[in-house]
C-alpha positions as CSV (number, residue, x, y, z in Angstrom):
1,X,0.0,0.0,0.0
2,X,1.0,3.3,-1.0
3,X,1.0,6.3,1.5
4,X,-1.0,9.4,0.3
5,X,0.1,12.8,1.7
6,X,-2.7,15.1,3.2
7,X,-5.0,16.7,0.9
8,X,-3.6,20.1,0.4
9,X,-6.5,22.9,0.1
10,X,-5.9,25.7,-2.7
11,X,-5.1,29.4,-1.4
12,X,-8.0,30.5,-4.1
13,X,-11.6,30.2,-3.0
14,X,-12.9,32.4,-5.5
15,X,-13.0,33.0,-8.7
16,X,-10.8,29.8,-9.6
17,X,-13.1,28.6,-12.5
18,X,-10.9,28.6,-15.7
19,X,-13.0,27.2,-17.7
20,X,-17.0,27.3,-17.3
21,X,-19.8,26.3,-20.1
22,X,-23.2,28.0,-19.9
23,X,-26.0,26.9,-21.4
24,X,-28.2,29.6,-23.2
25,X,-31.9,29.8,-23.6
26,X,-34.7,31.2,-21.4
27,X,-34.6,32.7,-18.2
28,X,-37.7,32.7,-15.7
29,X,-39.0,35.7,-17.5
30,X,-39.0,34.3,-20.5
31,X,-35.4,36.6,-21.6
32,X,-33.0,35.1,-23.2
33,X,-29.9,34.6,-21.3
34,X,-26.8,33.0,-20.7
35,X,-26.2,30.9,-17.3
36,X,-26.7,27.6,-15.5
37,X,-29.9,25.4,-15.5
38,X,-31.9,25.6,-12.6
39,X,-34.0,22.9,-11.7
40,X,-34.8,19.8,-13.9
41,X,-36.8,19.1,-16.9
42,X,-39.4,17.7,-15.2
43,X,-39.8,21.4,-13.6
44,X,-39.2,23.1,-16.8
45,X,-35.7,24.3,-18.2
46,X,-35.2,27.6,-16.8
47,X,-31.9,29.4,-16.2
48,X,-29.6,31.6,-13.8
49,X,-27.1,33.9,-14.7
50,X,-23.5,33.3,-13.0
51,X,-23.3,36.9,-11.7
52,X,-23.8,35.8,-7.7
53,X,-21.5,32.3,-8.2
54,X,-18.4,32.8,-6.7
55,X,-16.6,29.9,-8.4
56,X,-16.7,31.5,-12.0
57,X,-14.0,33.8,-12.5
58,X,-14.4,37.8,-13.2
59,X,-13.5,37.6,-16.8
60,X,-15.9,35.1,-17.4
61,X,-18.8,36.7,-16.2
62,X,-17.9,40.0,-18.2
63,X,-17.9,38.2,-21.1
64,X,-21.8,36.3,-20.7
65,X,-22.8,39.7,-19.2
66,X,-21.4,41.1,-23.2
67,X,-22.9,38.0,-25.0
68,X,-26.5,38.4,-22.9
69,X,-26.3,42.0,-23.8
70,X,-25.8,41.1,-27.6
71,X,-28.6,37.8,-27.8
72,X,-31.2,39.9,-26.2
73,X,-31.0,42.4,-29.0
74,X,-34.2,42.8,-31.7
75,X,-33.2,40.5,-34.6
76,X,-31.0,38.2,-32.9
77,X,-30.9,34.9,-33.3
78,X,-33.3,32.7,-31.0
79,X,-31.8,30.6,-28.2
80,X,-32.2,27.2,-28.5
81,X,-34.8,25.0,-26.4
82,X,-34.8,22.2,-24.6
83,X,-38.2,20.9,-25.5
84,X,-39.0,21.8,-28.9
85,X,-35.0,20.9,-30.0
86,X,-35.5,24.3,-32.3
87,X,-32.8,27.7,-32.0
88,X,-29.9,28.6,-32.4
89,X,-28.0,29.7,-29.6
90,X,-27.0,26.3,-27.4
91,X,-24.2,26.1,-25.4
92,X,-21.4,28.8,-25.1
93,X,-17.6,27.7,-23.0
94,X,-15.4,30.4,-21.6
95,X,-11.6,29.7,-20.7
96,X,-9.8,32.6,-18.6
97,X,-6.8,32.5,-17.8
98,X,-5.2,34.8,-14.9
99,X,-5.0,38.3,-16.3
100,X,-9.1,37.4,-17.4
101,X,-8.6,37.2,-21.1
102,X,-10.8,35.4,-22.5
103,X,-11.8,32.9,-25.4
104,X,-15.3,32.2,-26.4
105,X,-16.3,28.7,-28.1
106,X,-20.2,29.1,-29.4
């Protein structure tokens, strides 16, 4: 048997997410937005935006804030949903790194 050393815990508690992938569709309002799915499908797909989680870094949530801004424009194209498998806005990853530069993949 192998020894394991102790289970170090990271200086960073916030913020450390270097990579995050949102989904995009419809918030409980009916907007479309950019965030994490709350609940199940059962409940209906309905979604948060990452502004109050504290695991996803700065950058990142600067850049869905930009994207939100830009979907929820008149004559954009429509998010995708869950149900009817119709839209075109899906899924969106972020990768920061530590300055918070950013790089999109739609």
């Amino acid at each position: 048997m192998v020894p394991l050393p102790p289970v170090v815990p990271s200086p960073r508690t916030v913020g450390y997410r270097n990579k995050c992938e949102f989904t995009i569709g419809k918030d409980y309002d009916g907007k479309p937005t950019i965030g994490f799915m709350l609940g199940g499908f059962q409940q209906g797909v309905t979604l948060g935006e990452p502004s109050e989680c504290i695991h996803v870094s700065d950058g990142a949530k600067a850049l869905v804030t930009a994207l939100n801004k830009y979907i929820r424009q008149e004559g954009a194209q429509s998010t995708y949903d869950q149900i009817s498998h119709k839209g075109f806005w899906r899924l969106l990853s972020v990768r920061t790194n530590e300055k918070n530069e950013g790089i999109l993949y739609l």
